[in-house]
DRENVEXBA-191977 format. One line per field, with one value per residue: residue number from 1; z negated, x negated, y negated of N, C-alpha, C, CB in turn. Coordinates in pm, 1 decimal, m for minus. Glycine has a CB too. Layout:
N
i	[NUM, ...]
n_zz	[Z, ...]
n_xx	[X, ...]
n_yy	[Y, ...]
ca_zz	[Z, ...]
ca_xx	[X, ...]
ca_yy	[Y, ...]
c_zz	[Z, ...]
c_xx	[X, ...]
c_yy	[Y, ...]
cb_zz	[Z, ...]
cb_xx	[X, ...]
cb_yy	[Y, ...]
// end
This chain:
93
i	[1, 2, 3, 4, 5, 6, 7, 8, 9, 10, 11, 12, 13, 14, 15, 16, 17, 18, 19, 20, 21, 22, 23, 24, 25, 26, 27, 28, 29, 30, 31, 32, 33, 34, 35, 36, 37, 38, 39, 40, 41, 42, 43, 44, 45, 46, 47, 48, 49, 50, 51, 52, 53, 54, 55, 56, 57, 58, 59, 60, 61, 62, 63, 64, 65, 66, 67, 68, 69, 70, 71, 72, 73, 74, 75, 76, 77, 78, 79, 80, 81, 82, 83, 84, 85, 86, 87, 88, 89, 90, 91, 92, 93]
n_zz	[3348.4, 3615.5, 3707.7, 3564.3, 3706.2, 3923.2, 3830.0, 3774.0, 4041.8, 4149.5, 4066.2, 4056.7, 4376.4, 4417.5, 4245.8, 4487.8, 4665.9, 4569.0, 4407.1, 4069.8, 3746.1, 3631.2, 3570.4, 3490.9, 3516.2, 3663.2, 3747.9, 3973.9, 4248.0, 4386.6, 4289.6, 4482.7, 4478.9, 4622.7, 4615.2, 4359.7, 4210.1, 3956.5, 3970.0, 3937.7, 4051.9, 4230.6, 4521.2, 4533.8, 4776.9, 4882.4, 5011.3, 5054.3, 5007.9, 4916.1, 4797.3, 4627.2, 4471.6, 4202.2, 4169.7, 4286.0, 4514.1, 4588.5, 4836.9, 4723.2, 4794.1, 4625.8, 4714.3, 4768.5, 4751.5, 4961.3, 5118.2, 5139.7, 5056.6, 4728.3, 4583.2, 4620.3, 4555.8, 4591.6, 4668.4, 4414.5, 4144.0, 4034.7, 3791.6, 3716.1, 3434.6, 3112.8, 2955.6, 3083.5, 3269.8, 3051.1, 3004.4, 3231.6, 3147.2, 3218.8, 3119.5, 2917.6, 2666.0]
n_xx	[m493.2, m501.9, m387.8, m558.8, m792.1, m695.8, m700.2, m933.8, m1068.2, m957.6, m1054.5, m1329.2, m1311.5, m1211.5, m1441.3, m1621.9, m1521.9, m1566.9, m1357.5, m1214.8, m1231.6, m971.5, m778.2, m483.2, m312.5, 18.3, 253.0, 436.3, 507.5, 645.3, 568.6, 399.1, 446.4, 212.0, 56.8, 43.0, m94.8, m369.4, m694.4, m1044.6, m1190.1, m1194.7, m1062.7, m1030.0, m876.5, m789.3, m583.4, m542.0, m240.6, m104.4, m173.9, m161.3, 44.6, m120.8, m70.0, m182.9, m199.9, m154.7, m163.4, m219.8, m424.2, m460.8, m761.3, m847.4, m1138.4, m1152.1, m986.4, m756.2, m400.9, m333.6, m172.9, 61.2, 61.3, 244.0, 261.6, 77.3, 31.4, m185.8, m163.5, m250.2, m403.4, m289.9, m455.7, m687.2, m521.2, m391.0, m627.9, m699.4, m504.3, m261.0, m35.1, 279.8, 311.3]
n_yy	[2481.5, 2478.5, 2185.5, 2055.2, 2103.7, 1998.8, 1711.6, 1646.9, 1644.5, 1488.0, 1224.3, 1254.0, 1240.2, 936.5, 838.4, 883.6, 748.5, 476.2, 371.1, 252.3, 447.3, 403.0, 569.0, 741.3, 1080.3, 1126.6, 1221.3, 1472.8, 1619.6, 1840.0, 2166.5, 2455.9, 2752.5, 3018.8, 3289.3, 3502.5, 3635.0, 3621.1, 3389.3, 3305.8, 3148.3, 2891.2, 2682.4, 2339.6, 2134.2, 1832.7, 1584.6, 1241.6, 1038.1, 813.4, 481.9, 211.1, m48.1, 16.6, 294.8, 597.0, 882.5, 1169.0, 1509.1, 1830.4, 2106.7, 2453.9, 2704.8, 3041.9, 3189.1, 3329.7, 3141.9, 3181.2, 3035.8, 2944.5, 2802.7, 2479.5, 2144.9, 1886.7, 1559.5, 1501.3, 1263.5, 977.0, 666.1, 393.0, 377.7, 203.8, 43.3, m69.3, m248.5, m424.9, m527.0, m699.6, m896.0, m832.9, m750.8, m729.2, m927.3]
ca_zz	[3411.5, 3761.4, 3715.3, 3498.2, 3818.6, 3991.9, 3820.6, 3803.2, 4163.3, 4188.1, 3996.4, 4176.0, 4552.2, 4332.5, 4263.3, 4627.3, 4723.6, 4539.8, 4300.1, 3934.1, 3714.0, 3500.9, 3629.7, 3432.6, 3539.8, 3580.7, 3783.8, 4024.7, 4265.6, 4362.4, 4334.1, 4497.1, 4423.1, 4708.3, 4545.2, 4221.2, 4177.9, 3904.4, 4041.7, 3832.4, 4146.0, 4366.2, 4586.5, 4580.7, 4865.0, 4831.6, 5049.6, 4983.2, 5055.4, 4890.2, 4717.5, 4623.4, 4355.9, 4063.8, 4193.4, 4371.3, 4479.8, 4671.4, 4804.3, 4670.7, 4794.1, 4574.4, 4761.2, 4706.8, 4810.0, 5117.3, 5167.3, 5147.5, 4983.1, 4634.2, 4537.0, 4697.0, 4514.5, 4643.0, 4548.4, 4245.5, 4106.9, 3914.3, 3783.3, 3668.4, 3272.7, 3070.1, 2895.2, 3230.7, 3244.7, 2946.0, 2997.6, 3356.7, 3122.1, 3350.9, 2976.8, 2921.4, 2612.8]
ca_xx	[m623.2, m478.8, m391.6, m672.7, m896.4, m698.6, m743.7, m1056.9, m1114.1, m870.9, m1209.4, m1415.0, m1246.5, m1229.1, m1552.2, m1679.4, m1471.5, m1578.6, m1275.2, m1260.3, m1138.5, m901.5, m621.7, m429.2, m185.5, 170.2, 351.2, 379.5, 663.0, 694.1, 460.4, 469.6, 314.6, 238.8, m22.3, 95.1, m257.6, m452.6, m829.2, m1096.6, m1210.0, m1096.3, m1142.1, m919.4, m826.0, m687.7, m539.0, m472.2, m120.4, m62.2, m262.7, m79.4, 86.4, m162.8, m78.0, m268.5, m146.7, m268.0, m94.2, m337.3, m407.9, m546.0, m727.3, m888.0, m1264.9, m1113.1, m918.6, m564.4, m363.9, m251.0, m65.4, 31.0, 125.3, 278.7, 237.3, 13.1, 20.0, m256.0, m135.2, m330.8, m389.4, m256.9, m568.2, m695.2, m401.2, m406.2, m786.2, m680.9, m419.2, m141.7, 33.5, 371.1, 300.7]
ca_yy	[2471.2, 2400.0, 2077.7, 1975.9, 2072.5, 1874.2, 1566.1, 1604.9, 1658.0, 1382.8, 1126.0, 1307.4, 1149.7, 795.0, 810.2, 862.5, 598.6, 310.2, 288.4, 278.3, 545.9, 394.9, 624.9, 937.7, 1197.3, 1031.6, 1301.0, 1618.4, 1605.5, 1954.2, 2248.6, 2553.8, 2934.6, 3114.3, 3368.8, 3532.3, 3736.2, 3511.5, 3389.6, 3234.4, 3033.6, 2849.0, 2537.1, 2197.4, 2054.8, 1666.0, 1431.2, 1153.3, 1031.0, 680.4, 377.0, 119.7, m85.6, 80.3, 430.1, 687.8, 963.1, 1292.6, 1617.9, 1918.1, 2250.0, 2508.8, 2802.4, 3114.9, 3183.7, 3353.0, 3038.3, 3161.1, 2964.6, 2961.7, 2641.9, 2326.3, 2044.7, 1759.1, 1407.9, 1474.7, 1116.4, 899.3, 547.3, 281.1, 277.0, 111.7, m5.5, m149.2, m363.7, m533.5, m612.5, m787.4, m985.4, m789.8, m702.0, m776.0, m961.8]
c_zz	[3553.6, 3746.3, 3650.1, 3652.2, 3899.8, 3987.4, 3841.6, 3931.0, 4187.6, 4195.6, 4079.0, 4358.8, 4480.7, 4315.3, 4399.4, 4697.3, 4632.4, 4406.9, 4184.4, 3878.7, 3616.8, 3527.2, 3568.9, 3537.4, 3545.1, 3619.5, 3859.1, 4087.2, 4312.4, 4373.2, 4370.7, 4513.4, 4513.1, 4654.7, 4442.9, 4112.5, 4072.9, 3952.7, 3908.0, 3900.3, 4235.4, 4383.7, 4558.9, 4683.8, 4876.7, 4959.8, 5032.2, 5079.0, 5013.1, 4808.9, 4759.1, 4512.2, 4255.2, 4072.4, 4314.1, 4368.3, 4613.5, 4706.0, 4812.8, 4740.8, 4699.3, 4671.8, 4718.1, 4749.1, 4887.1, 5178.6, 5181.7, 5041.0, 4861.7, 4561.0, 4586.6, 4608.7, 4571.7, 4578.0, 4389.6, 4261.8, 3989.3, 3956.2, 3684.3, 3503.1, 3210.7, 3013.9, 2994.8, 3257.5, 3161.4, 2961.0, 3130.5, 3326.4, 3185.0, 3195.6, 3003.9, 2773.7, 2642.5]
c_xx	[m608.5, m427.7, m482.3, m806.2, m872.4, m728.0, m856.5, m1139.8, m1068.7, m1027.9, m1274.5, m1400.7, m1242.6, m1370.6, m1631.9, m1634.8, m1473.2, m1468.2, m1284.1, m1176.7, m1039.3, m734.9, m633.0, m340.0, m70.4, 286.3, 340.0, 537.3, 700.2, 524.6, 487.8, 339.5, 298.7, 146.7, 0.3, m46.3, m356.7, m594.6, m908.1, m1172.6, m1174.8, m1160.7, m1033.8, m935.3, m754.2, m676.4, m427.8, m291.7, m65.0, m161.1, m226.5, m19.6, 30.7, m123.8, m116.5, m207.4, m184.3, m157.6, m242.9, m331.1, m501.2, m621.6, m849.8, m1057.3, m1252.3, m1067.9, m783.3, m526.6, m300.4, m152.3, m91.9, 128.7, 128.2, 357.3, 221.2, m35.1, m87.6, m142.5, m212.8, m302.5, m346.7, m420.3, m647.6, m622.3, m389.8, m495.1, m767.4, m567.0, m228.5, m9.8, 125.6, 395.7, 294.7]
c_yy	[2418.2, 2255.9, 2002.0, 2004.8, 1996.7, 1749.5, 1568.2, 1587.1, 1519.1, 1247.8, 1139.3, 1180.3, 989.6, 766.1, 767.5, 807.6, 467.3, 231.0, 345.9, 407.0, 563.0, 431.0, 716.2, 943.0, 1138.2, 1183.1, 1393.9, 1625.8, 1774.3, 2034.7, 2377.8, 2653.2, 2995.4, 3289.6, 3389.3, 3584.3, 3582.4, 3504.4, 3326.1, 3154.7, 3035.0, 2715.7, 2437.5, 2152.1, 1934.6, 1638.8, 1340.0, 1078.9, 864.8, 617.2, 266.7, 39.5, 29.9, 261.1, 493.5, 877.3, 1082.0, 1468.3, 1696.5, 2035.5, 2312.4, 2629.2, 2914.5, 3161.1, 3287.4, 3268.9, 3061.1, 3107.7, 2955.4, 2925.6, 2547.7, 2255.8, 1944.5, 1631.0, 1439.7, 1322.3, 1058.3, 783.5, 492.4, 285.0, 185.5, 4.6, m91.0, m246.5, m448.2, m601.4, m717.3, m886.3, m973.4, m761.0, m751.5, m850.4, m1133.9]
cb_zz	[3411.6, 3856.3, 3699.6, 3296.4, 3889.0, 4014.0, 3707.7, 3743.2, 4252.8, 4041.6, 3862.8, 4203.9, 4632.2, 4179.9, 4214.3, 4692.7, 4765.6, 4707.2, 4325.2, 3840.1, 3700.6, 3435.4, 3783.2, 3242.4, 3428.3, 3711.3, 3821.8, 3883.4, 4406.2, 4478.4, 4245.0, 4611.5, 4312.9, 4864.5, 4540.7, 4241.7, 4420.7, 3761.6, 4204.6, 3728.4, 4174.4, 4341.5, 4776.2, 4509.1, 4906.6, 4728.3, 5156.5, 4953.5, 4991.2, 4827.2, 4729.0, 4675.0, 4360.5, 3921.8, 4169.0, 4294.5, 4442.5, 4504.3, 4907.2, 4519.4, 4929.2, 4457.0, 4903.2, 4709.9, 4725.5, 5147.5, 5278.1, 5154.2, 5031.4, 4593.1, 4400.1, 4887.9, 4424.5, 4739.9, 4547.3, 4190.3, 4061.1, 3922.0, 3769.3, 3747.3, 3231.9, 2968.0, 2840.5, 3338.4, 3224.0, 2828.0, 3028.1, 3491.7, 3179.2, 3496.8, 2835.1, 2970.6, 2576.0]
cb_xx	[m693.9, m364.0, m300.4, m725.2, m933.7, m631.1, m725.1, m1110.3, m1064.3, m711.0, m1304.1, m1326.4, m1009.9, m1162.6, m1590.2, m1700.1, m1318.3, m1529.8, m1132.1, m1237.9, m1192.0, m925.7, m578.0, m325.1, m163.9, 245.0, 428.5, 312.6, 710.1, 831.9, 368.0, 580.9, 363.8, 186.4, m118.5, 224.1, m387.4, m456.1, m836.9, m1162.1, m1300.7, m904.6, m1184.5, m921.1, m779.9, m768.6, m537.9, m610.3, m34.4, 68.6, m409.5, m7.7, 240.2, m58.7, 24.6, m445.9, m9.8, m452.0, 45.7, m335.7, m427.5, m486.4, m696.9, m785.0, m1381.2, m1030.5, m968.4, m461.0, m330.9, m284.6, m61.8, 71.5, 102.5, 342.5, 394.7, m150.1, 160.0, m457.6, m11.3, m282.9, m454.6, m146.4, m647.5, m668.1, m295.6, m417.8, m956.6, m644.4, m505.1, m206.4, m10.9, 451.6, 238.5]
cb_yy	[2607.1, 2478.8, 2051.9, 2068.8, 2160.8, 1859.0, 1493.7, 1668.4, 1779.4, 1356.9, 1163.9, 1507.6, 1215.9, 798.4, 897.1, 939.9, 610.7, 230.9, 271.4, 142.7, 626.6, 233.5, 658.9, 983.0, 1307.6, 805.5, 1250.7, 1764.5, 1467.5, 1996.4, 2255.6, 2538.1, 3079.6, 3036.4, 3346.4, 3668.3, 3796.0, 3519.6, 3286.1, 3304.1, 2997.3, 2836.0, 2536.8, 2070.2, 2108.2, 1506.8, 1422.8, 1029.6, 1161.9, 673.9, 381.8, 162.8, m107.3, m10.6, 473.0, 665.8, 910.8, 1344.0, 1662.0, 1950.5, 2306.6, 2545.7, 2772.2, 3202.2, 3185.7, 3438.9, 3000.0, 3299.4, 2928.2, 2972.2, 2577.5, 2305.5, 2020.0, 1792.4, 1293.2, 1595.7, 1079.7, 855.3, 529.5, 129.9, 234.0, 168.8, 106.3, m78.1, m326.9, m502.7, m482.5, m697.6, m1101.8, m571.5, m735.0, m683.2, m884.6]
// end
């Protein structure tokens, strides 16, 4: 569930900037737990950190509706679809 809010928060920040959303999930370079206690809400926090060659990429905070912190991931990564690519002829075909 935590990383599915992230992406979606991720769209979310894509959206309100103008770019398209033909980006998944590629990677997650580290994440770390500081809160063990499970919540059933919480806030995301993004910023963004790279956009560039077809990848986008964001370190996350999760936090708790006190605001301490529960998880930070760093460099959660979109990359450009494939399906997007092909249609811009970018294929390796």
């Amino acid at each position: 569930i935590l990383t599915n809010s992230c992406y979606l928060a991720a769209l979310y920040f894509l959206i309100e900037n103008g770019s398209d959303l033909d980006y998944i999930p590629f990677g997650i370079n580290e994440v770390h737990f500081k809160i063990a206690e499970g919540y059933s809400r919480y806030w995301v926090l993004l910023k963004q950190t790279k956009n560039e060659n077809e990848v986008i990429a964001f370190d996350i905070d999760l936090l708790n509706p006190e605001g301490q912190l529960i998880t930070r991931m760093n460099g959660y990564t979109l990359k450009k679809s494939g399906s997007s690519l092909i249609k811009k002829g970018e294929s390796s075909r």
